[in-house]
C-alpha positions as CSV (number, residue, x, y, z in Angstrom):
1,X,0.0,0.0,0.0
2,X,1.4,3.4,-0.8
3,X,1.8,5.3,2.3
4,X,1.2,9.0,3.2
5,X,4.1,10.2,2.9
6,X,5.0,8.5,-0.3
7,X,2.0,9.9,-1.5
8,X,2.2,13.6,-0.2
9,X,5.9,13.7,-1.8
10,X,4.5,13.6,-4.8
11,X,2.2,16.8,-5.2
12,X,1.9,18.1,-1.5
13,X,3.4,22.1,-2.8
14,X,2.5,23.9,-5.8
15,X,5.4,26.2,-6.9
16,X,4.9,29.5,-8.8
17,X,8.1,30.4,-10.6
18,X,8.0,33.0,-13.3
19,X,9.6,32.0,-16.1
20,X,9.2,32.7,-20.0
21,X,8.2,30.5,-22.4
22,X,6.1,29.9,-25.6
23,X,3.6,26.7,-25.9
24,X,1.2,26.0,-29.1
25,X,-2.4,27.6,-28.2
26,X,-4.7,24.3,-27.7
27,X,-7.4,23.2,-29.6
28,X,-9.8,22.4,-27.2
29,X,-12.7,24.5,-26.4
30,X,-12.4,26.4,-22.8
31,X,-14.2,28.9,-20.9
32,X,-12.3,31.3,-18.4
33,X,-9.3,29.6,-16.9
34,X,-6.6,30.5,-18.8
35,X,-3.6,30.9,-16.9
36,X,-3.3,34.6,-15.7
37,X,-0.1,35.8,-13.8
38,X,-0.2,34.8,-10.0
39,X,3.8,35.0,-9.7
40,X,3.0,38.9,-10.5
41,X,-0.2,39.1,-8.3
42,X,1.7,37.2,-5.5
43,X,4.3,40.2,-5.8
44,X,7.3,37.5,-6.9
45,X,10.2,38.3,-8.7
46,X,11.8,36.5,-11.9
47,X,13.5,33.2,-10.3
48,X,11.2,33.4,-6.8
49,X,9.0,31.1,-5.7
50,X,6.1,30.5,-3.4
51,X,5.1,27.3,-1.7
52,X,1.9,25.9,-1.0
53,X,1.0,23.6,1.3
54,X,-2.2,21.6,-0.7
55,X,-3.7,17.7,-0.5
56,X,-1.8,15.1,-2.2
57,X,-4.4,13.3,-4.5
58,X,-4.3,10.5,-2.1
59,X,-3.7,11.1,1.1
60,X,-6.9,11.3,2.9
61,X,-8.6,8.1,1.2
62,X,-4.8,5.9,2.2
63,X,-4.3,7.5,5.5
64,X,-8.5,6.6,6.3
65,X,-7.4,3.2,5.1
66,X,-3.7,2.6,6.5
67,X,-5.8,3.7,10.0
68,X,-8.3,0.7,9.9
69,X,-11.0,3.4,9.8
70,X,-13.7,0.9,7.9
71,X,-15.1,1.5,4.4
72,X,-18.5,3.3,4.1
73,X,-19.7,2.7,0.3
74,X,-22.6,4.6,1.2
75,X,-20.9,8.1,1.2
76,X,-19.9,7.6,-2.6
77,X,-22.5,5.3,-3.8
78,X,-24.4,8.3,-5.8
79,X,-22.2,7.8,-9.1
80,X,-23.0,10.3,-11.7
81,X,-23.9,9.0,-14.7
82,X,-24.8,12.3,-16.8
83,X,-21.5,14.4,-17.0
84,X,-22.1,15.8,-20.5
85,X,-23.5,19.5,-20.6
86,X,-21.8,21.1,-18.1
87,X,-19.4,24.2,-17.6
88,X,-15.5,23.0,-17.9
89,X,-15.9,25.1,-14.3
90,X,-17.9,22.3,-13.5
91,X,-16.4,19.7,-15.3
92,X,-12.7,20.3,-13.8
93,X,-14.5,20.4,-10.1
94,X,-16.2,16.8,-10.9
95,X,-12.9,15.2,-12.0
96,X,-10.9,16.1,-9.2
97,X,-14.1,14.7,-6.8
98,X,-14.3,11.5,-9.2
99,X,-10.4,11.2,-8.5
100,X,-11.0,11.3,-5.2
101,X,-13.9,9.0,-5.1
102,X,-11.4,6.4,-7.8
103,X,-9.0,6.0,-5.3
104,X,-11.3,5.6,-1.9
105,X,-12.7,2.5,-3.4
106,X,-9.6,1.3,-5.0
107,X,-7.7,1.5,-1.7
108,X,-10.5,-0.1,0.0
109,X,-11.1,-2.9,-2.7
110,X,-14.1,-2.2,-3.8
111,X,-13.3,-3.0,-7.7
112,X,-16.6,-2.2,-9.2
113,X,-17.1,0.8,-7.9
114,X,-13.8,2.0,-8.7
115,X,-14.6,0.7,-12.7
116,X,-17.1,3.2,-12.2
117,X,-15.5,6.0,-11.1
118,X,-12.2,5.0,-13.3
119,X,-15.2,5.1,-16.4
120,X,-16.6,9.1,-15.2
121,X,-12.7,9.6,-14.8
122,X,-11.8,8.9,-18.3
123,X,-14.7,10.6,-19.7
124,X,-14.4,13.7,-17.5
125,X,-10.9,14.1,-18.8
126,X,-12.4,13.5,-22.6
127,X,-14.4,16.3,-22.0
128,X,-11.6,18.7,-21.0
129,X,-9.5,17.2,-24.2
130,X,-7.0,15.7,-22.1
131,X,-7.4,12.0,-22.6
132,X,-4.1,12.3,-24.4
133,X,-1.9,13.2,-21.9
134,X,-2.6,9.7,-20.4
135,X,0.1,7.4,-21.5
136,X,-2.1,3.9,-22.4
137,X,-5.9,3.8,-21.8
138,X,-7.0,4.0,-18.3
139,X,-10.0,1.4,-17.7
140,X,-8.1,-1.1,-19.7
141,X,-5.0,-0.6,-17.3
142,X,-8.0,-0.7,-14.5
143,X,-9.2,-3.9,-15.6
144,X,-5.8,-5.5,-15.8
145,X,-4.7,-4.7,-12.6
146,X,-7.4,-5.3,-10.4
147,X,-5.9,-7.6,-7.6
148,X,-3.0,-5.2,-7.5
149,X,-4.1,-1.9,-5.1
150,X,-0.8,-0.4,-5.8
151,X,-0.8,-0.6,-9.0
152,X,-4.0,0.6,-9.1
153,X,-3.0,3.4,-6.9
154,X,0.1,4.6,-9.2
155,X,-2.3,4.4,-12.0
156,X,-4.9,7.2,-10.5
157,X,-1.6,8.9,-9.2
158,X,-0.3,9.0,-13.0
159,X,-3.8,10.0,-14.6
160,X,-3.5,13.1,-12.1
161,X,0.0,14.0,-12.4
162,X,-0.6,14.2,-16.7
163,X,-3.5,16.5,-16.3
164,X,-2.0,18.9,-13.9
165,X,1.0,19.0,-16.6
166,X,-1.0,18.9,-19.5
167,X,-2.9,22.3,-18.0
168,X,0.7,23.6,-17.4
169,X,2.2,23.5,-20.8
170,X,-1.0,24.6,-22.1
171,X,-1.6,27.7,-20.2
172,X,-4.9,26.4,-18.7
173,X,-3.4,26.2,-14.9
174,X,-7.0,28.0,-13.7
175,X,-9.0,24.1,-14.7
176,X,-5.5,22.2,-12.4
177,X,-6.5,24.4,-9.6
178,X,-10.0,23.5,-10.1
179,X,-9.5,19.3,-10.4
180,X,-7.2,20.1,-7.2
181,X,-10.0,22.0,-5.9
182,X,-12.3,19.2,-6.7
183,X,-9.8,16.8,-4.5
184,X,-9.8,19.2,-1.4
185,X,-13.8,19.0,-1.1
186,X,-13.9,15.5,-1.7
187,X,-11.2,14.5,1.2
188,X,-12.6,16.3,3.4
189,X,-16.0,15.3,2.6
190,X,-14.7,11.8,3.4
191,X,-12.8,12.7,6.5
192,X,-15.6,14.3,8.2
193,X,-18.3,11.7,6.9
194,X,-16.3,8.4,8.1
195,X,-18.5,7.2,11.2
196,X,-15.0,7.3,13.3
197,X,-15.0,11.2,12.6
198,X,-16.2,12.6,16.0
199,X,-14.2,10.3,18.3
200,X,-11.2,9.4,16.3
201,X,-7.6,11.5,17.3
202,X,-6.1,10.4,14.0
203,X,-9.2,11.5,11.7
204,X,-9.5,14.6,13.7
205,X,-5.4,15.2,11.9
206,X,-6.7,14.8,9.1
207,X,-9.4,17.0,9.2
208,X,-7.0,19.8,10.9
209,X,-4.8,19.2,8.0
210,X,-7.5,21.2,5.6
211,X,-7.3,24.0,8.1
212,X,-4.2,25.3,6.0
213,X,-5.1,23.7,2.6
214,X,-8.3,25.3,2.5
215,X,-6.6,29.0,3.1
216,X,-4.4,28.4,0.2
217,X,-6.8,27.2,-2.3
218,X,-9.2,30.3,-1.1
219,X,-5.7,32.2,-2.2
220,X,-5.6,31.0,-5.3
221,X,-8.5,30.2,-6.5
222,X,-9.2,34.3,-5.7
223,X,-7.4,35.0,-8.8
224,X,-10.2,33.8,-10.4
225,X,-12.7,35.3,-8.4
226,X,-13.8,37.2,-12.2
227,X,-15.8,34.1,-12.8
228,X,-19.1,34.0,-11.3
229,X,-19.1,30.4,-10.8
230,X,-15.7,30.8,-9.3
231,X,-16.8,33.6,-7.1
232,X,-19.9,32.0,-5.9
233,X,-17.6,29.1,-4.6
234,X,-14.8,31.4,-2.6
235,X,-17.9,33.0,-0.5
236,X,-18.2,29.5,0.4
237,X,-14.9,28.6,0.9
238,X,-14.3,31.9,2.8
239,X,-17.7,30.3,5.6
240,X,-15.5,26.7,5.5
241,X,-12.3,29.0,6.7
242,X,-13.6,30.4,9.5
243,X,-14.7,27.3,11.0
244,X,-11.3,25.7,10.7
245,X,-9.6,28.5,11.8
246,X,-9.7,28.0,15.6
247,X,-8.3,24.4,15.5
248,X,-4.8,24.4,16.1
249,X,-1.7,22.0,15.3
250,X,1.7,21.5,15.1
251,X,2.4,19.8,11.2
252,X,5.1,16.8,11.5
253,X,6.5,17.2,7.3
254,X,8.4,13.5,7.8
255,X,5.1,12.0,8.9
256,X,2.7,14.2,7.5
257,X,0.4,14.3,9.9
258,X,-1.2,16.8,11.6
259,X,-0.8,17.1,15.9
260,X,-3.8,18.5,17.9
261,X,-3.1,20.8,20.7
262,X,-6.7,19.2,22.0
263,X,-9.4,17.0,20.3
264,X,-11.4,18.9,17.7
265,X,-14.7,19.7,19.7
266,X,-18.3,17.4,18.7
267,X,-20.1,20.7,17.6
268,X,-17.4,21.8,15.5
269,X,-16.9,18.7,13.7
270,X,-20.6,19.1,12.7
271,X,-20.4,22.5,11.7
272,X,-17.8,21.7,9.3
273,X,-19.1,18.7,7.9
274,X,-22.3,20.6,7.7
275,X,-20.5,22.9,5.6
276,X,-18.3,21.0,3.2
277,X,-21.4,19.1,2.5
278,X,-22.9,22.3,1.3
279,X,-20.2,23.0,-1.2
280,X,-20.2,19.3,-2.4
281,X,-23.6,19.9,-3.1
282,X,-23.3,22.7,-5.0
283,X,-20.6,21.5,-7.2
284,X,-21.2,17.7,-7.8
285,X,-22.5,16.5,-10.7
């Protein structure tokens, strides 16, 4: 099984460099997310950069998992089935929750669910005209590898890795931010929807964890802010920050995890639960 901190090595910072460069305009058809100059609005110079502390695409479903916190179908059983006619706002949202949803079966074993998600994750990434940037085809891959969890794991992990770089080299970093996006609500929709969630020391980490990954996407995702969609979604955010913001931790980088100064309290738990349920709702296809 691919651990936490194997997994939060791989995309656990964002850096924004600036640099200069010249890519081919894409073919595909997008709305507003074109990449706009955060290096500039961050105040960074040529050569700087600024780190970001932001969920790995894994690490809440494996850590739920590699703590023997049990499986609860039921919070992901509501696949979508009708992903077509949406707003690439949307649709970049929905793939990073998919993701999400991919690997929290797959880790648990739960092959045909994860077939299912694998399926919206292929076509999601159709949709955005990235199916591309995956090396070989992805259910195919799914299908072949089902007794193997970490292979299926390193799978999803690739599938997310090409996207973010395809959006890179082709100046539509606004639709990553979004599929990352997507991942945030998802873990932490998961996190504070596991029946273990009120009592459990080692959930409540990983809950605290979002504290500082939900400030950092509100950031970033402001840049944006333009876009109603967008805009209607930070006002939300901005509710989900302020009831994080009193829980306090000291963050362990070689573990990864998250140390409570005290338990996070019953009521609390349920106002943020009650909250990040409200933004899944308004986002999920």
């Amino acid at each position: 099984m691919v651990s936490p901190r194997q997994i939060a090595s791989i995309i656990l910072v964002i850096h924004f460099t600036l640099s200069a460069c010249t890519v081919d305009e894409p073919t595909e058809i997008v709305d507003d997310f074109r990449t706009i100059n955060i290096a500039d609005s961050l105040g960074l110079n040529s050569g700087d950069a600024k780190i970001f502390l932001l969920p790995a695409p894994l690490q809440i479903v494996s850590a739920l998992h590699i703590q023997s916190i049990p499986y609860q179908p039921e919070l992901i059983r509501n696949v979508p089935k009708d992903l077509t006619g949406n707003k690439e706002y949307r649709i970049a949202l929905n793939l990073g929750i998919n993701t999400i949803d991919l690997g929290y079966s797959t880790v648990y074993g739960d092959y045909q669910m994860a077939i299912n998600y694998a399926t919206n994750v292929k076509e999601l990434m159709e949709i955005l005209g990235i199916r591309s940037a995956l090396k070989s085809p992805l259910i195919k891959r799914f299908e072949e590898n089902a007794s193997n969890v970490d292979s299926l794991s390193s799978i999803i992990l690739e599938a997310y890795s090409a996207s973010h770089e395809y959006f890179q080299l082709n100046e539509r970093e606004g639709v990553g931010l979004l599929i990352l996006t997507g991942c945030f609500i998802e873990g932490l929709y998961l996190a504070t929807g596991v029946n273990q969630a009120v009592e459990n020391r080692q959930v409540h980490g990983l809950i605290a964890l979002h504290k500082e990954y939900s400030a950092n996407i509100l950031l970033l995702l402001s840049f944006y802010r333009n876009n109603a969609d967008v805009a209607n979604l930070l006002d939300k955010l901005e509710a989900l920050v302020i009831e994080l913001e009193d829980i306090n931790y000291d963050y362990n980088s070689s573990s990864g995890k998250a140390v409570l100064d005290k338990p996070i309290s019953t009521g609390r738990l349920l106002k943020i639960k009650a909250t990040i349920l409200d933004i899944r709702r308004s986002v999920r296809i």
